[in-house]
C-alpha positions in Angstrom: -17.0 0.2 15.7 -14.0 0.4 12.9 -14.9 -1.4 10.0 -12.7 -3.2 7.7 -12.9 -2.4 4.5 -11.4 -5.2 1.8 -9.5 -4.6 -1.8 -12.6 -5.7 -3.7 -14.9 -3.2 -1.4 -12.7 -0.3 -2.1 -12.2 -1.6 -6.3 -16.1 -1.2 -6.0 -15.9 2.1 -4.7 -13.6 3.5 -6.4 -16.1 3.3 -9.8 -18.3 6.2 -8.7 -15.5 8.2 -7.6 -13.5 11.1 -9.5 -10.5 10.7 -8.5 -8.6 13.0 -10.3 -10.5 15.8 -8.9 -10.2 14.5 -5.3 -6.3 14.7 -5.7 -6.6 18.4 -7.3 -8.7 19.6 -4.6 -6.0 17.7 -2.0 -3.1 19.5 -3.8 -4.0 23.1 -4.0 -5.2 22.3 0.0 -1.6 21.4 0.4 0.1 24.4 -1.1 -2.5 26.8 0.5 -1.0 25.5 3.4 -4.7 24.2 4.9 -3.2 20.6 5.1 -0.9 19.2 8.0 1.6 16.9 6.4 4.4 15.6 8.2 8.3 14.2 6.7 7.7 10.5 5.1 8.4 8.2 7.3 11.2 5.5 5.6 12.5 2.1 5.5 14.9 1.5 3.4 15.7 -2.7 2.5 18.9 -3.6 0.8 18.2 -7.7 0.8 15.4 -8.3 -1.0 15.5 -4.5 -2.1 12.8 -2.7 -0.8 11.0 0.7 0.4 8.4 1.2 3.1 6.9 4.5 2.7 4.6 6.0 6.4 2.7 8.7 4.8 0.0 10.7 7.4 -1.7 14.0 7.9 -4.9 16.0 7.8 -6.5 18.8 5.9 -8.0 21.2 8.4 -11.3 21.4 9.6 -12.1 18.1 7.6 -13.7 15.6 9.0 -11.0 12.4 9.2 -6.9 12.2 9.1 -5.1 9.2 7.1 -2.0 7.0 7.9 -1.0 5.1 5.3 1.7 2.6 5.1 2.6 1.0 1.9 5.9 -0.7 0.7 7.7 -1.8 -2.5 9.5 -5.3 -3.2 11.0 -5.2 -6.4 11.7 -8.6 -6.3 8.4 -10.0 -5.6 7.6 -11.3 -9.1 9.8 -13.8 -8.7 7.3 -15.5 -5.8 4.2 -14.5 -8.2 3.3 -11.4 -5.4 2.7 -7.9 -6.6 5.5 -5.6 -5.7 3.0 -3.3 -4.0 1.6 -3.8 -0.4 0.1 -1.9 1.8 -2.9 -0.5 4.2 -4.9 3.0 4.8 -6.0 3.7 8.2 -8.7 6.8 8.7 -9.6 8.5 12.2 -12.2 10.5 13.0 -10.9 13.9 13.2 -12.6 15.1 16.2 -12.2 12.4 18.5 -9.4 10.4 16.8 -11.5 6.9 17.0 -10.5 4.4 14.4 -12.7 4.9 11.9 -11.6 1.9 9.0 -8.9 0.2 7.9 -8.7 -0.1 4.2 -6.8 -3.5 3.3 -6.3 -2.2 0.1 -3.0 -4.3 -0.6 -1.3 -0.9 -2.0 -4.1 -0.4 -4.9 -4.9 2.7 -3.7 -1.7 4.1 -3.7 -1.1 2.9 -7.3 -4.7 4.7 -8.1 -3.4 8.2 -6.6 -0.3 8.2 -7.9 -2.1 7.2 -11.6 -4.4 10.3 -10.8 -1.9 12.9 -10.1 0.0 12.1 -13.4 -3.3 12.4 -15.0 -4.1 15.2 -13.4 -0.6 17.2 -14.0 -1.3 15.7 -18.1 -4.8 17.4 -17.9 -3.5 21.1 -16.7 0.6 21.0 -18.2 0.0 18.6 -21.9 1.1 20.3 -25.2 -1.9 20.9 -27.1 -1.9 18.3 -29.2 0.0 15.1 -28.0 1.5 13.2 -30.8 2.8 10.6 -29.0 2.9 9.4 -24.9 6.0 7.5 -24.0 5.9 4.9 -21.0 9.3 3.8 -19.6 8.0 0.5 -17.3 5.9 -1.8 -18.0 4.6 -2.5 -14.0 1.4 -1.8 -12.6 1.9 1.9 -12.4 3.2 2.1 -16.2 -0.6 0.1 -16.8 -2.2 2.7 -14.6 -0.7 6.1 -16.0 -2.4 5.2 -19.4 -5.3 4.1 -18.5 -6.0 7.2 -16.3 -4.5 9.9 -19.2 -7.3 8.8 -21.0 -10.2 10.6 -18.9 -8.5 14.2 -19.8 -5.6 13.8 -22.4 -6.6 11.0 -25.0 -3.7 9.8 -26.8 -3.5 6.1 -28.4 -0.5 6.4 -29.8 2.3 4.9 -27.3 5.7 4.5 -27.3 6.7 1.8 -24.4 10.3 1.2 -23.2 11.0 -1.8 -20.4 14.4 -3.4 -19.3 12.2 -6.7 -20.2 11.1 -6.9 -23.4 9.1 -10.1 -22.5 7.0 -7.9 -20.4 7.0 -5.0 -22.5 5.2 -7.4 -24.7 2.8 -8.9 -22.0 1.9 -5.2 -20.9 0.7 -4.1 -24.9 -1.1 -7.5 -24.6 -2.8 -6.3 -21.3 -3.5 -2.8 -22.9 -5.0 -4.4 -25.8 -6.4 -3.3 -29.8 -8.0 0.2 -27.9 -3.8 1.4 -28.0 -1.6 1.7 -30.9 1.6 0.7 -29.0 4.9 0.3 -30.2 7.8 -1.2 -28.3 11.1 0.4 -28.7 14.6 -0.4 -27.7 15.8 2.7 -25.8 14.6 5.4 -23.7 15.9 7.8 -27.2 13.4 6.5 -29.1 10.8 6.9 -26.6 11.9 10.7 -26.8 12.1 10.8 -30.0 8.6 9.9 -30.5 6.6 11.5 -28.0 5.9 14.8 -26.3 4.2 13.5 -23.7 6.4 11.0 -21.4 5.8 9.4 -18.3 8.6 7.6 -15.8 7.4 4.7 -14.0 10.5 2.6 -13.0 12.4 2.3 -9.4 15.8 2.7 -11.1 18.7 4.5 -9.4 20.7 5.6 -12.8 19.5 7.8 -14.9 16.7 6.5 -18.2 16.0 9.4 -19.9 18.7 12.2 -21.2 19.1 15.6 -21.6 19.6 15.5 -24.9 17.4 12.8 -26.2 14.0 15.0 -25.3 12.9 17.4 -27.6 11.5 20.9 -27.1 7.4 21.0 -26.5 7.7 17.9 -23.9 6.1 17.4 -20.7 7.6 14.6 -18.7 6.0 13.8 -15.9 8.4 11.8 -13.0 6.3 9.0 -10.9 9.3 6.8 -9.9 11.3 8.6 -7.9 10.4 8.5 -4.7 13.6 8.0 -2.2 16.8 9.7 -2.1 18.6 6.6 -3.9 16.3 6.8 -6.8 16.6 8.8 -10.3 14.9 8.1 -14.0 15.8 11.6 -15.2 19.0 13.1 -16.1 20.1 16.2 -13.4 20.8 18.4 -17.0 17.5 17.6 -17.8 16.2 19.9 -14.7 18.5 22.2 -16.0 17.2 22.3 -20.1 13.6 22.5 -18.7 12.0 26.1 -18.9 9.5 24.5 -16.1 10.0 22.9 -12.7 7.0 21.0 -11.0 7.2 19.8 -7.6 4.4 18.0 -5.8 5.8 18.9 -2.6 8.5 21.7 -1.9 9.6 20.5 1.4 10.0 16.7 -0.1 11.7 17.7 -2.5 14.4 18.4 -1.1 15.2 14.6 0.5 13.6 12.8 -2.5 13.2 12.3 -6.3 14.2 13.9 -9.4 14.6 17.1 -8.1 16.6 16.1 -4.8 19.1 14.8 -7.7 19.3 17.7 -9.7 20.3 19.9 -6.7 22.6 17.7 -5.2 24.0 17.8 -8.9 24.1 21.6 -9.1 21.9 21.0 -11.9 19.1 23.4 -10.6 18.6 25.8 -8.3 15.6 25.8 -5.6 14.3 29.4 -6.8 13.3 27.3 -10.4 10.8 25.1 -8.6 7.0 25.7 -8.6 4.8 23.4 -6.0 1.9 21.8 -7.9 -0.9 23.2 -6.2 0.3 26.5 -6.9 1.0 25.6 -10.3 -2.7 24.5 -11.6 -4.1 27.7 -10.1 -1.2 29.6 -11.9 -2.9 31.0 -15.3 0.0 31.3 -16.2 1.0 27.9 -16.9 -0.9 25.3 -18.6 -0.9 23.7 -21.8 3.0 23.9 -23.1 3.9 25.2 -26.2 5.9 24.0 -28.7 9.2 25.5 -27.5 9.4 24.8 -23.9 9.9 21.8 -21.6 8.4 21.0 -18.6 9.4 18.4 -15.9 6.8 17.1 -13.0 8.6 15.4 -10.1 6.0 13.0 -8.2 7.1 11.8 -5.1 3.7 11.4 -3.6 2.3 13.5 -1.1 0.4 12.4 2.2 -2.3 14.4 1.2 -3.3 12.2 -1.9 -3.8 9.0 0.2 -5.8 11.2 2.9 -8.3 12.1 -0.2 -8.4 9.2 -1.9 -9.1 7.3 1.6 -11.6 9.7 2.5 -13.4 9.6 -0.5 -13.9 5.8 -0.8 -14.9 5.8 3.2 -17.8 8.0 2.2 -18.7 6.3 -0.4 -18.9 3.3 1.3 -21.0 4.6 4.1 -23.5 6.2 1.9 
């Protein structure tokens, strides 16, 4: 018989599970090529303005396969609802029965995609981070700090938000453990920090070419349609390294998808993050070199992460 799981089941869960190591292990599967991930599904809403994302697939010879549907609202705050929804569903592999369904209201699609930004922090940081700079102040802004932490401790943040009402509310949320400081433009953000993180939905470009400094890593977590873009196309083009969580989605979504429409970059530049973190290499950036990670989020993170709190669950 399926069983349901509920958020608060799958919160539970999620305590006694790395995650970030469940997302590495799904990643370097994907770019070995042992995973079966097809095109993301789309819907694309103009009034309210919203996304609804179908992401499915399987990692071969594993014991379950994921569809995952989750969706973002923008406007949602104004009727006090989370712009996040969403549900997992996991089949048996062998059989294809309907395994679960995880009501898990989009939370763990905010947890992956806060785990591969930790995880791409954890293999591609500078050395030593002086300062991380947030642009958003949403749930996933909340989440990308709170999950650097386990690999790449930094307290010292720099937070940018088109609201600076909830720029406020957010270093209230984070509370005394960071040593945030609000500033007025996505410059000073840049000017502060060598470690930056993009959290927003815009479609214009937040962060310039020439505001970020050499020794940077910017990871990319917006940007996950063809309409959307935190990142200046010149910056792909002033960046001595290209991540891409996915190749293939890449070229219909995010940063990157920008950058080569814009002649920016060329294709040959880009490296796939699986291939990346086993690439010696790479790694920790030094202090003349920038690096750019697009996260579009890949089918194969909600198939680990849905996995892994299933058999958890059931132990």
């Amino acid at each position: 018989m399926s069983r349901i799981i509920n958020l608060n089941e799958i919160r539970i869960a999620l305590e006694s599970i790395d995650v970030i190591a469940a997302i590495e292990h799904g990643f370097i599967s994907y770019s070995r090529g042992y995973s079966v991930v097809p095109p993301v599904g789309e819907l694309l809403f103009e009034n309210p303005p919203g996304d609804v994302h179908i992401k499915y697939g399987y990692i071969k010879n594993d014991a379950y396969y994921v569809i995952k549907i989750a969706s973002g609202f923008y406007e949602n705050q104004k009727l006090g609802i989370p712009s996040g929804q969403g549900l997992m569903l996991l089949f048996k592999q062998e059989t294809g029965e309907l395994l679960a369904v995880l009501l898990d209201e989009g939370h763990l699609t905010d947890v992956r995609t806060a785990a591969a930004g930790a995880l791409c922090a954890k293999h591609f940081s500078p050395k030593k981070i002086t300062g991380v700079g947030i642009i958003g102040t949403g749930v996933q802004a909340k989440l990308q700090l709170k999950f650097l932490q386990k690999h790449t401790p930094c307290k010292k943040v720099y937070l940018w938000g088109r609201d600076e009402y909830k720029a406020q509310k957010m270093k209230e949320f984070m509370g005394d453990e960071y040593d945030i400081t609000i500033v007025s433009s996505c410059s000073e953000v840049a000017k502060n920090s060598n470690l930056i993180i993009t959290t927003t939905p815009s479609e214009s470009p937040l962060l310039l070419a020439q505001d970020v400094r050499k020794g940077t890593l910017i990871i990319a977590v917006g940007s996950d349609t063809h309409s959307k873009q935190e990142l200046e196309s010149e910056l792909m083009t002033k960046a001595d390294i290209v991540i891409a969580d996915s190749l293939s989605q890449s070229e219909s979504r995010g940063e990157i998808y920008r950058a080569v429409l814009d002649k920016a970059i060329s294709r040959d530049k880009i490296v796939e993050l699986g291939t990346a973190i086993q690439d010696q290499s790479l790694g920790e950036l030094n202090d003349d070199k920038i690096a750019v990670i697009d996260l579009t989020g890949v089918a194969v993170q909600d198939i680990m992460i849905a996995s892994a709190v299933y058999s958890q669950l059931s132990k």
